[in-house]
C-alpha positions in Angstrom: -33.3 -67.8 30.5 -36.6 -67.7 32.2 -38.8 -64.7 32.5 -37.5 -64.6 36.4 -34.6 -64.5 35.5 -34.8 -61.4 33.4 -36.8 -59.5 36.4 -33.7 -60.2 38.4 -31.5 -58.8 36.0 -33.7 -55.6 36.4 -33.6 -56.0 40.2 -30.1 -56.6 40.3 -29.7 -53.6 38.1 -31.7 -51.3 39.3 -29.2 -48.8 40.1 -28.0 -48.1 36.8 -31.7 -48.0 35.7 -32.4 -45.0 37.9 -29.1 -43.5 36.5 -29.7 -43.7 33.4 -33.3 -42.6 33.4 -31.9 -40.0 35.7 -29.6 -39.0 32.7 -32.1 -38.7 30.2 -33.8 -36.5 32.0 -31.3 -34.5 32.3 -29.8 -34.5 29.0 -33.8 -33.8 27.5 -33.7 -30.5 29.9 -29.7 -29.3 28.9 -31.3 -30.0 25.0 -34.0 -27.4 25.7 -31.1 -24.9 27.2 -29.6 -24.9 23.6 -32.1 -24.5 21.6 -32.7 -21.0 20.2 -36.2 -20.4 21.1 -39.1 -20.2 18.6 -41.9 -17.5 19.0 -45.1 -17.0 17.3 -47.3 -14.4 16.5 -50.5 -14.5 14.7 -52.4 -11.8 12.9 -55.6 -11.9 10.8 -57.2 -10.4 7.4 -60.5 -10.2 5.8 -60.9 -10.4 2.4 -63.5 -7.3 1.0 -64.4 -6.4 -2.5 -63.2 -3.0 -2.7 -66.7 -1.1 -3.1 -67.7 -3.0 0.2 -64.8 -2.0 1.9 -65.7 1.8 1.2 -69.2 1.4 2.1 -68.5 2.4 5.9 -71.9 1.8 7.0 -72.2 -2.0 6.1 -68.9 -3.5 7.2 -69.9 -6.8 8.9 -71.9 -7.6 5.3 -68.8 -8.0 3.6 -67.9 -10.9 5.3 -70.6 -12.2 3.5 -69.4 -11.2 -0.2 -69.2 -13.9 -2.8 -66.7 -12.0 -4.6 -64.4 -12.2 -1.9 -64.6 -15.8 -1.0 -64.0 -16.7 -4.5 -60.9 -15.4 -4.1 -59.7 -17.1 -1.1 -57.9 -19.9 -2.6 -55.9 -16.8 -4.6 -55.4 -15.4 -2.0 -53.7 -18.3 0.1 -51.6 -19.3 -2.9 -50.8 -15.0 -3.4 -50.0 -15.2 0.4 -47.3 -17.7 0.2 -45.1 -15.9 -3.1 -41.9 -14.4 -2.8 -44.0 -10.7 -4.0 -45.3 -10.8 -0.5 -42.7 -12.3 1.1 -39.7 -9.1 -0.4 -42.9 -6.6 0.9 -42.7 -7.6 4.2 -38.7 -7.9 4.5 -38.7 -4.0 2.5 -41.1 -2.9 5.3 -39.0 -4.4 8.3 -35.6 -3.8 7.2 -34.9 -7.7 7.2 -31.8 -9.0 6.2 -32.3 -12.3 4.6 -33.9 -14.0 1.8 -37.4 -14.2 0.7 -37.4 -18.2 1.0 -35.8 -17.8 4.4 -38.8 -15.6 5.3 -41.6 -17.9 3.9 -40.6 -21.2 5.6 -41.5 -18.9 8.6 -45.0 -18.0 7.4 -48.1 -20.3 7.6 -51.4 -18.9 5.9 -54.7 -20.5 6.6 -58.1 -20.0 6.0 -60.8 -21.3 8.6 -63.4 -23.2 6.8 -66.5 -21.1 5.6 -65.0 -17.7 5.8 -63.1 -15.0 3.9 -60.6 -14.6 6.8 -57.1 -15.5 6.3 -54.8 -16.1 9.5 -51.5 -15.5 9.3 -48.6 -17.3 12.0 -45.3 -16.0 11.9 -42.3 -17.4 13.6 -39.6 -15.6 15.2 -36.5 -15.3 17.6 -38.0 -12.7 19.7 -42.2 -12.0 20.6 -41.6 -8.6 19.1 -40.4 -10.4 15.6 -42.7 -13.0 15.4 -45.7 -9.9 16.3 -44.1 -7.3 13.6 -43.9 -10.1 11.0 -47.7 -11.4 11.3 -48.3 -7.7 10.9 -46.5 -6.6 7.9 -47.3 -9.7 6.0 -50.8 -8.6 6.1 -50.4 -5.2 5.0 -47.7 -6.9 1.9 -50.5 -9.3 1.0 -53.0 -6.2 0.2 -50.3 -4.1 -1.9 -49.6 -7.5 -3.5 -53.3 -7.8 -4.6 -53.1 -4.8 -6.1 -50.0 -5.4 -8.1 -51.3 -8.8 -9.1 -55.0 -8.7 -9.5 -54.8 -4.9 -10.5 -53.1 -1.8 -12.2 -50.6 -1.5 -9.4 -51.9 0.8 -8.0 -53.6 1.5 -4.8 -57.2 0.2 -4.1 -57.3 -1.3 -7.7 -57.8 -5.1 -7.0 -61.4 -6.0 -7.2 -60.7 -7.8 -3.4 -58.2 -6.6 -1.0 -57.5 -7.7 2.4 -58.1 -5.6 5.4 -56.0 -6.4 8.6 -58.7 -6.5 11.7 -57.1 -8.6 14.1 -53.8 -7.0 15.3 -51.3 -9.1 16.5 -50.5 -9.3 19.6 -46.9 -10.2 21.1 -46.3 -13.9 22.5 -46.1 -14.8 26.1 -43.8 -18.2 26.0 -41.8 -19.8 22.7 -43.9 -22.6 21.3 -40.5 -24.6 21.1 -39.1 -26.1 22.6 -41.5 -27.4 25.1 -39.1 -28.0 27.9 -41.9 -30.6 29.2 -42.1 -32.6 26.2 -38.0 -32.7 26.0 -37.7 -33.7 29.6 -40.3 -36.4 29.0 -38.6 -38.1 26.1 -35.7 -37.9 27.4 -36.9 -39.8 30.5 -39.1 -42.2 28.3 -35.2 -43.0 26.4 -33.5 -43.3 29.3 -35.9 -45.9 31.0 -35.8 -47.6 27.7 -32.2 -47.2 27.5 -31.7 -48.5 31.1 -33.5 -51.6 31.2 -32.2 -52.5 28.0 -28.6 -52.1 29.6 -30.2 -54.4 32.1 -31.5 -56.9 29.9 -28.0 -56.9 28.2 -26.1 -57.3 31.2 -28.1 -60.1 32.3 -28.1 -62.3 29.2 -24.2 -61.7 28.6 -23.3 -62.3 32.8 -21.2 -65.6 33.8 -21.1 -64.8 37.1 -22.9 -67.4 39.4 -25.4 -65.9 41.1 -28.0 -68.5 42.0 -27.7 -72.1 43.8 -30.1 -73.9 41.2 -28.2 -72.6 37.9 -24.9 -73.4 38.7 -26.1 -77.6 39.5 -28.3 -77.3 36.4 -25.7 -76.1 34.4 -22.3 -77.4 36.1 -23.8 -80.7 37.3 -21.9 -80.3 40.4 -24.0 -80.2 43.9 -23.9 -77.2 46.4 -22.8 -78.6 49.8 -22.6 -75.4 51.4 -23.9 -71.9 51.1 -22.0 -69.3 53.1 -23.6 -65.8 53.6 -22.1 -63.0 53.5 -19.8 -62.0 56.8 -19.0 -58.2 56.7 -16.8 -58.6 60.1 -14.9 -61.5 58.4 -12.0 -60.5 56.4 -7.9 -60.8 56.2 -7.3 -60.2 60.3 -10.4 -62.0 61.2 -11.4 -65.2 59.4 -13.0 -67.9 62.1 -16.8 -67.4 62.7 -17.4 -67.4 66.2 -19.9 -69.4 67.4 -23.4 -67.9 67.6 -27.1 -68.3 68.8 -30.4 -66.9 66.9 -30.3 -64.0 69.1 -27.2 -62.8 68.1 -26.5 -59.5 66.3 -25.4 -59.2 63.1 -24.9 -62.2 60.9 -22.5 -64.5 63.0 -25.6 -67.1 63.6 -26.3 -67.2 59.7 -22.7 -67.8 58.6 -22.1 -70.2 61.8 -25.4 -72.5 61.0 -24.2 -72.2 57.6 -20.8 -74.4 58.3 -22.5 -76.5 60.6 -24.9 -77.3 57.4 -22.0 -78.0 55.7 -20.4 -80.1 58.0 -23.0 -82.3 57.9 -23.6 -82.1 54.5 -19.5 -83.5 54.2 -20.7 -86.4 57.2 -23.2 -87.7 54.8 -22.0 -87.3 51.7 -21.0 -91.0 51.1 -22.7 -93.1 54.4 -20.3 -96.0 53.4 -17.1 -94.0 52.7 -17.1 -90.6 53.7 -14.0 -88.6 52.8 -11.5 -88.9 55.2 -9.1 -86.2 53.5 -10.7 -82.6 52.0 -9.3 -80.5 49.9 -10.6 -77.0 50.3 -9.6 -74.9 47.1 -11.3 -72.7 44.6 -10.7 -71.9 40.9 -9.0 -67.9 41.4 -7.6 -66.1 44.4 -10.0 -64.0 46.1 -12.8 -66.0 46.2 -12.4 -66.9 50.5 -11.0 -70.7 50.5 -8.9 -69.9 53.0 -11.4 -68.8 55.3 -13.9 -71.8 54.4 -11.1 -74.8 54.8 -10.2 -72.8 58.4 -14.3 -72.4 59.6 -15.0 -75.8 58.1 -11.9 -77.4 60.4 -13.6 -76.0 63.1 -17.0 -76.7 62.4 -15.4 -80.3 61.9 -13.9 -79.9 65.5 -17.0 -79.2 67.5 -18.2 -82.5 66.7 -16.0 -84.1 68.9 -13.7 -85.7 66.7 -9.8 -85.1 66.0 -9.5 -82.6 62.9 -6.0 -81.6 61.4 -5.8 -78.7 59.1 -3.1 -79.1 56.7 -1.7 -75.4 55.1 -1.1 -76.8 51.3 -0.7 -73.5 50.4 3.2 -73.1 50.3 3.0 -70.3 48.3 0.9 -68.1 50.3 0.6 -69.8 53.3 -2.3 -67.8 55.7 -3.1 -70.8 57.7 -0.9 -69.4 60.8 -2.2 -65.9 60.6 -5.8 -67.5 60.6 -5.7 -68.7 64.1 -2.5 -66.6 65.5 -0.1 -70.0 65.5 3.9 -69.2 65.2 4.5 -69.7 61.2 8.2 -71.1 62.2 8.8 -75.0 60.7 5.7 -76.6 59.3 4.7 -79.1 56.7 7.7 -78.3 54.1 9.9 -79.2 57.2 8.5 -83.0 57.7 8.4 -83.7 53.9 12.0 -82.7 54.1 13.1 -84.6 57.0 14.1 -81.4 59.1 11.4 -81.9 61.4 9.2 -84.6 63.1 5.0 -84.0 63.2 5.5 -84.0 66.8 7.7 -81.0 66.7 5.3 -78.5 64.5 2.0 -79.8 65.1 0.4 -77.3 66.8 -3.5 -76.9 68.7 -5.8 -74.3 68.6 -7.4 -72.3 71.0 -10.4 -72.4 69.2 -11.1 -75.9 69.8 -9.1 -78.7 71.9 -10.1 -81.4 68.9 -8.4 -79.2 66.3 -4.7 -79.1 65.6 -3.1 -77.6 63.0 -0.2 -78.3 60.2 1.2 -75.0 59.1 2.9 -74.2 55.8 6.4 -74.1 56.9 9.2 -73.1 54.8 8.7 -72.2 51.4 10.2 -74.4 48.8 11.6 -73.5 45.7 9.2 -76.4 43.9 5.8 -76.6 45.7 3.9 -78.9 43.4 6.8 -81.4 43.0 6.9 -81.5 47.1 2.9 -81.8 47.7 3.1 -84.5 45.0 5.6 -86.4 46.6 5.6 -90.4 48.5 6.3 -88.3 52.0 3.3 -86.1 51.3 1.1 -89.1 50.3 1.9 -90.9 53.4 1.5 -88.0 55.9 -2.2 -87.6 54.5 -2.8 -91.3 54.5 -1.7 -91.7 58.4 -3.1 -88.3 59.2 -6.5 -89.4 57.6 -6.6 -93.3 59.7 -6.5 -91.0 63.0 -8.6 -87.8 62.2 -10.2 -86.2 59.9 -8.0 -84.0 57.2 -8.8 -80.9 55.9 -6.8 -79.3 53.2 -6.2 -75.4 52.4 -5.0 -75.4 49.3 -3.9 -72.6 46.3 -6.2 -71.8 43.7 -6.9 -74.2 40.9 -6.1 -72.5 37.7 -3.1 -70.6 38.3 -1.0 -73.6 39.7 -1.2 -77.1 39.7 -0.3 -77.6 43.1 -4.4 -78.3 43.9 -4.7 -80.7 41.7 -2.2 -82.9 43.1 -3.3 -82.5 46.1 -7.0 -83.6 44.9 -5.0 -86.6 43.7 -3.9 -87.5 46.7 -6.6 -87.1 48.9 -10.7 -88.1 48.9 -11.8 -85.4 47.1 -11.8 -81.6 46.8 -14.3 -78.5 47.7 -14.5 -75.8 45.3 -15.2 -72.7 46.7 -16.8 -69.8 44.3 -17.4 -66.6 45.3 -21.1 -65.6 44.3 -21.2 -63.0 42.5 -17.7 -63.1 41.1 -16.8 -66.0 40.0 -17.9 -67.0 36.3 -19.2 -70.1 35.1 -16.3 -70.8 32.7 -13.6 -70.6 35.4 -15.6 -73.6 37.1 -15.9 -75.6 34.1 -12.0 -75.2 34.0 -11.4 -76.3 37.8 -13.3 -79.0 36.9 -11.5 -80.3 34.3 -8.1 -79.7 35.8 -9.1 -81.6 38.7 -10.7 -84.7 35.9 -7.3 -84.5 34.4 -5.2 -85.2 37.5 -8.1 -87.7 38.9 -9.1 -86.0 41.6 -12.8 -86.3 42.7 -14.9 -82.8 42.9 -17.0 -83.7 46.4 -18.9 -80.5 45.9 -19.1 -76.9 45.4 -19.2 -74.3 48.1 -21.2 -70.4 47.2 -19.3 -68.1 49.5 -20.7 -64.9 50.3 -24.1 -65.3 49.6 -26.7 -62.7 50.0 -29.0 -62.3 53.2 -31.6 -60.4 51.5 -33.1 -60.4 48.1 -34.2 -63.0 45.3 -30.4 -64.7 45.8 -30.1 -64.5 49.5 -28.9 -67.5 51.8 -31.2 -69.9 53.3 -30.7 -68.5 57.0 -31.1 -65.6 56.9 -34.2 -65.7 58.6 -33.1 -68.3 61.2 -33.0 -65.7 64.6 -37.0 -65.4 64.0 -38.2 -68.4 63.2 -36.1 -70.6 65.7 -35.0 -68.3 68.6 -38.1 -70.1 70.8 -36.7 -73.7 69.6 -32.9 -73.1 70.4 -32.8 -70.7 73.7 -33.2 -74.0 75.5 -29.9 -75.8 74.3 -29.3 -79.2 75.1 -26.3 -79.7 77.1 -24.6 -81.7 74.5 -24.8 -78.7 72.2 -23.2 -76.5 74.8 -20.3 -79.0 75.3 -19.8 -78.1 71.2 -19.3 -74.4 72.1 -15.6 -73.2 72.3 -14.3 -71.6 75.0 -15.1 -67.7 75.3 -12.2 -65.7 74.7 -11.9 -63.9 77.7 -11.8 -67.3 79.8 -9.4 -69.2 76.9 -5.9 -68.9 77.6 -3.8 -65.8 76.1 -1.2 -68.3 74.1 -1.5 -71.8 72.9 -0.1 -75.0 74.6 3.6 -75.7 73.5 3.0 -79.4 72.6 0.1 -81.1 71.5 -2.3 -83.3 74.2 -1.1 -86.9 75.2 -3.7 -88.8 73.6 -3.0 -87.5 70.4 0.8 -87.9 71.1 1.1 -91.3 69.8 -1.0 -90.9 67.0 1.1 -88.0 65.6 4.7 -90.4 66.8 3.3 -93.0 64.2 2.4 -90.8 61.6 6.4 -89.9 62.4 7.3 -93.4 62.4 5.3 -94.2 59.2 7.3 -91.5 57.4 10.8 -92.7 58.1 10.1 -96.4 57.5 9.2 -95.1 53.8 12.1 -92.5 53.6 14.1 -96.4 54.4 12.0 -98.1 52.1 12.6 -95.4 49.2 16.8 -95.2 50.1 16.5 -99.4 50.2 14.7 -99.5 46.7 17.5 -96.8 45.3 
């Protein structure tokens, strides 16, 4: 992977970025809810020899007192014993321990003086003020019991409180800013690592240029996404740049298509197309149906063939009676002439539908009969194929077999590259030829979007002026097309569909002579 691929992992992502950023946040701000909060209070002594702190008319000079700076590092290690520590919990009624009470405590002495600050931490600003307090006054009758008699006044240095201390405003923990900006900091970090993850470990094709790097199959066809396309409404009307919506992209993208199918071998071009894709889901139907038609407004004659007997959808697709079909011919019940039907989307088109459903579809579409209706139907007009999926049954594959090749269609987005890899190799194994890969639903916006997209802009001046040729292409409007379809199909293709008929029984003779 490239470095642009990784930033479209984070665009593609992006979402769940913001979520989980979003959720660090929050869970940094619900932390600070549960935490008991922490107060402190501060309070300050100055160490005096005891004759200077009697002499009440030189107070500030016994800051200055050498006696009582030499004792400061006694001090600071007397300030942090458990003597000091069981005077202060007697003289506030504490109930706990003297180690308890120290880890609460932190003595300090600013440089160059003889004043020690005392910070005491607490539940509550009252605590955390009455504790600063009383470990002053503990420290001084400490002195005394240590450095003198015991009894009051008779340590050399004592420690006068002179600084009272006064109650806290806010808790010093926890800092609800700091925890919200952590937690924001993880859950960014978090995010595009779920990102990053996501991308390296998706299969899903997502981009034209990976999947014929990495398949080695060409892309004839990129179709964009259609939101007014789905089950009841599958044929892309025909559209000009200034259309609304995205009718005009999907349209020009079948016409690209089309002509990418016309020139795909100059000397043979496939007569007979199977349309099929590798899982259900992934909009064959509706590709094989919009390419017929796109086949259709060239001009020439285009048959589509439901191979689907299993889920036949061909006759729903264009609103054609779903009585006797294909099954019928194969099984002699039924001449083309009888279920060959036209469309009214096109007069070029006619269409083959599924007919009944057999208890053994892939041992009828691999049948003589079959062979030879595609064979005729292919010398007369151009064939196109809806067949099932590829992996679930085999009934694509023998199709493939039988005809010039096969279009896989992938949903973008959806389908993975493994599932590909295994069309590909069932259609090698049955010897059918792969003509080309077909991205359905592409995106109109964005790093992955479709090539037309941006086709109503840049060639609305160029097309408002249609040629009449291209007009003659257009199907009829639907309020102006007839409300049901013609009974029979047109004369000139009459004939063509009696020989394929003809064709069909002299091998039905040929097979009962050779038995």
């Amino acid at each position: 992977m490239e470095l642009r691929d990784y930033i479209r992992g984070l665009r593609r992502h992006w979402l769940a970025i913001v979520l989980i950023t979003a959720v660090g946040l929050a869970t940094g701000y619900v932390w600070t809810l549960l935490q008991t909060p922490v107060y402190e209070g501060s309070a300050s002594g100055l160490l005096k020899t005891t004759w200077a702190a009697s002499d009440e008319e030189s107070p500030i000079a016994s800051t200055e007192d050498s006696a009582a700076r030499a004792k400061v590092p006694t001090f600071l290690d007397l300030a942090q014993s458990e003597l000091v520590a069981q005077g202060a919990i007697d003289e506030l009624g504490l109930s706990t321990t003297p180690a308890a009470v120290i880890n609460r405590i932190t003595v300090t002495n600013p440089p160059g003086t003889s004043i020690l600050k005392v910070d005491a931490h607490a539940a509550t600003p009252e605590e955390a003020s009455a504790l600063a307090s009383a470990w002053i006054d503990s420290l001084a009758v400490g002195a005394d019991k240590v450095l003198g008699d015991g009894t009051d006044g008779s340590s050399l240095v004592t420690v006068v409180a002179y600084d009272a201390a006064g109650k806290p405003t806010s808790p010093i923990f926890p800092d609800v800013n700091t925890a919200i900006l952590v937690g924001g900091v993880l859950g960014l970090g978090f995010g595009i690592a779920f990102a990053l993850v996501r991308t390296v470990s998706d299969r899903r094709i997502r981009l034209r240029d990976d999947i014929e790097a990495r398949i080695g199959v060409p892309v004839v066809g990129t179709i964009p996404v259609a939101p007014g396309l789905g089950r009841d409404e599958r044929i892309v009307t025909r559209a000009e740049p200034t259309a609304k919506g995205n009718q005009f992209a999907v349209s020009e993208a079948f016409r690209s298509l089309r002509t990418n199918l016309q020139f795909m071998d100059v000397d043979n071009p496939p007569r007979t197309i199977v349309v099929t894709s590798p899982l259900p889901g992934d909009g064959k139907s509706m590709v094989a149906a919009n390419i017929a038609v796109a086949l259709a407004e060239s001009g020439r004659p285009v048959v589509l063939v439901d191979g689907d007997l299993r889920r036949s959808t061909v006759a729903k697709t264009f609103g054609l009676p779903g009585g006797a079909g294909l099954t019928d011919v194969l099984a002699g019940r039924a001449n083309l002439i009888d279920v060959m039907q036209r469309t009214l989307v096109s007069e070029h088109l006619f269409v083959l539908t599924a007919g009944s459903v057999p208890p053994n579809p892939s041992e009828v579409l691999g049948s003589a009969k079959m062979r030879a209706v595609l064979s005729d139907l292919s010398e007369h007009a151009m064939v196109v194929v809806d067949a099932p999926p590829l992996l679930p049954v085999t009934d694509s594959a023998v199709l493939a077999h039988q005809a010039d090749g096969a279009i896989l269609v992938v949903g973008l987005g959806k389908t993975t590259y493994d599932l590909v890899i295994k069309a590909q190799d069932a259609l090698a194994k049955a010897s059918g030829r792969l003509l080309g890969i077909v991205l359905n639903r592409a995106p109109l916006k964005g790093a992955e979007a479709s090539p037309y997209y941006d086709y109503r802009g840049g060639y609305h001046a160029s097309t408002s002026d249609s040629s009449e040729s291209e007009k003659a292409e257009a199907p009829a409007d639907a309020d102006s097309a007839p409300s049901t379809p013609p009974a029979t199909v047109s004369q000139d293709f009459e004939s063509f569909v009696a020989g394929i008929d003809g064709a069909v029984q002299d091998e039905r003779r040929s097979r009962a002579g050779r038995s």
